[in-house]
N, C-alpha and C positions, 0 to 999 in steps of 0.2 A: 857411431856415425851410421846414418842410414845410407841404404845403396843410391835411393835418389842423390841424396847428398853429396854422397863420394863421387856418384857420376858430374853433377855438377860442377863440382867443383873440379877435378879431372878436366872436363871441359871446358872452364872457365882459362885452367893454366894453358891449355894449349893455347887458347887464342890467345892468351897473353905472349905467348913464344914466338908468335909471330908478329905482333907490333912491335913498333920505333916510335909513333908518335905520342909527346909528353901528353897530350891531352887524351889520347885512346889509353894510354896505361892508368891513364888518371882514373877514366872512369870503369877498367876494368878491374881494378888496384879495389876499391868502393862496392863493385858487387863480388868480387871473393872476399870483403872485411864483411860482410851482410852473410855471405854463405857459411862463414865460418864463427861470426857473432851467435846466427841462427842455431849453432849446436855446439857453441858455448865454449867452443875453442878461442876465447879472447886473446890469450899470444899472437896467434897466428893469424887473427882480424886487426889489430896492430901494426905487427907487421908487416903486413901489406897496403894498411893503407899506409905509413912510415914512408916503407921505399917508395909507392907511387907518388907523394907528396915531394918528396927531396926528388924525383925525377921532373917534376913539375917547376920547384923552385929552382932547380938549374937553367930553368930555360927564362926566366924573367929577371930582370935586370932589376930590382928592387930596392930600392934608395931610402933609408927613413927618411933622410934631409929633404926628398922630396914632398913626403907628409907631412912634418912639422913645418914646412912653408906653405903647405894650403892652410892646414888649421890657424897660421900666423895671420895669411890674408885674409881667414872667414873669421878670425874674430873681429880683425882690424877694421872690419868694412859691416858685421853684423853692430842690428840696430842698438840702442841701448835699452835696457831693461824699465817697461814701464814702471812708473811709481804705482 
């Protein structure tokens, strides 16, 4: 690992240490999976983007039942297929 790199990345954790919000980890979670992509350490780009993801889906209330009844009402109301 190069020294930019390790500084980076150092850098990126801290400010990670100091957020709470699911969407600031979201997207700090995205640039240490890039820092760490970049020199090929794929576990640890993984990783982090993992945790920042399951930090993000805790905070959404996410239904399938709610999808599978839009897709219900857009078929039910899309046109019919020209001849």
């Amino acid at each position: 690992m190069t020294e930019d790199a390790t500084a980076r990345i150092a850098q990126l954790h801290q400010v990670k240490s100091r957020l709470s919000s699911a969407d600031a980890l979201l997207h700090i979670g995205h640039a240490l999976a890039k820092e760490y992509e970049a020199i090929g350490n794929y576990p640890a780009a993984m990783a982090e983007l993992q945790q920042a993801k399951q930090n993000k889906l805790r905070t959404l209330n996410y239904q399938v039942e709610d999808d599978l009844a839009l897709f219900s009402a857009a078929l039910e109301h899309s046109a019919e297929p020209a001849d």
